[in-house]
Phi, psi and omega in degrees: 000310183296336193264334149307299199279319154333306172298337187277313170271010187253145177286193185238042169233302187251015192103320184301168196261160174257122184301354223253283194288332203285302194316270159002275208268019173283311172328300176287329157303317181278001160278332160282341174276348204265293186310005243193294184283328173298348191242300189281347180243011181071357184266135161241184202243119207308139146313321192255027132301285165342314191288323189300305153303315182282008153303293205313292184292332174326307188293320182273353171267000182286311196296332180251355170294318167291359170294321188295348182236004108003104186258017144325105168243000000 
């Protein structure tokens, strides 16, 4: 699992993890965390906070989706 999860948050050119993918996916566990609780638990969560993360991921899978066609390395 740890060695999954490594891969996942690492670029594909030397290894190192990309601060890109890092961002990304903590934006998304506290979104999914904000969503989790709003629905079973009843706290709710400022919209344009929600919203505000939920830029954030949009944004950073955008950003590493396009490294894969980058021809920069």
């Amino acid at each position: 699992m740890i060695m999954f999860l490594k891969s996942l948050l690492s670029d594909g050119h030397d290894g190192s993890w990309s601060s890109k993918r890092v961002v990304t996916f903590s934006a998304f566990i506290l979104c999914a965390v904000a969503f989790v609780c709003d629905m079973f638990f009843g706290k709710t969560i400022t919209p344009h906070l929600f919203d505000s993360m939920m830029y954030i991921v949009i944004a950073g899978l955008g950003f590493t989706a396009s490294e894969k066609f980058s021809t920069i390395k």
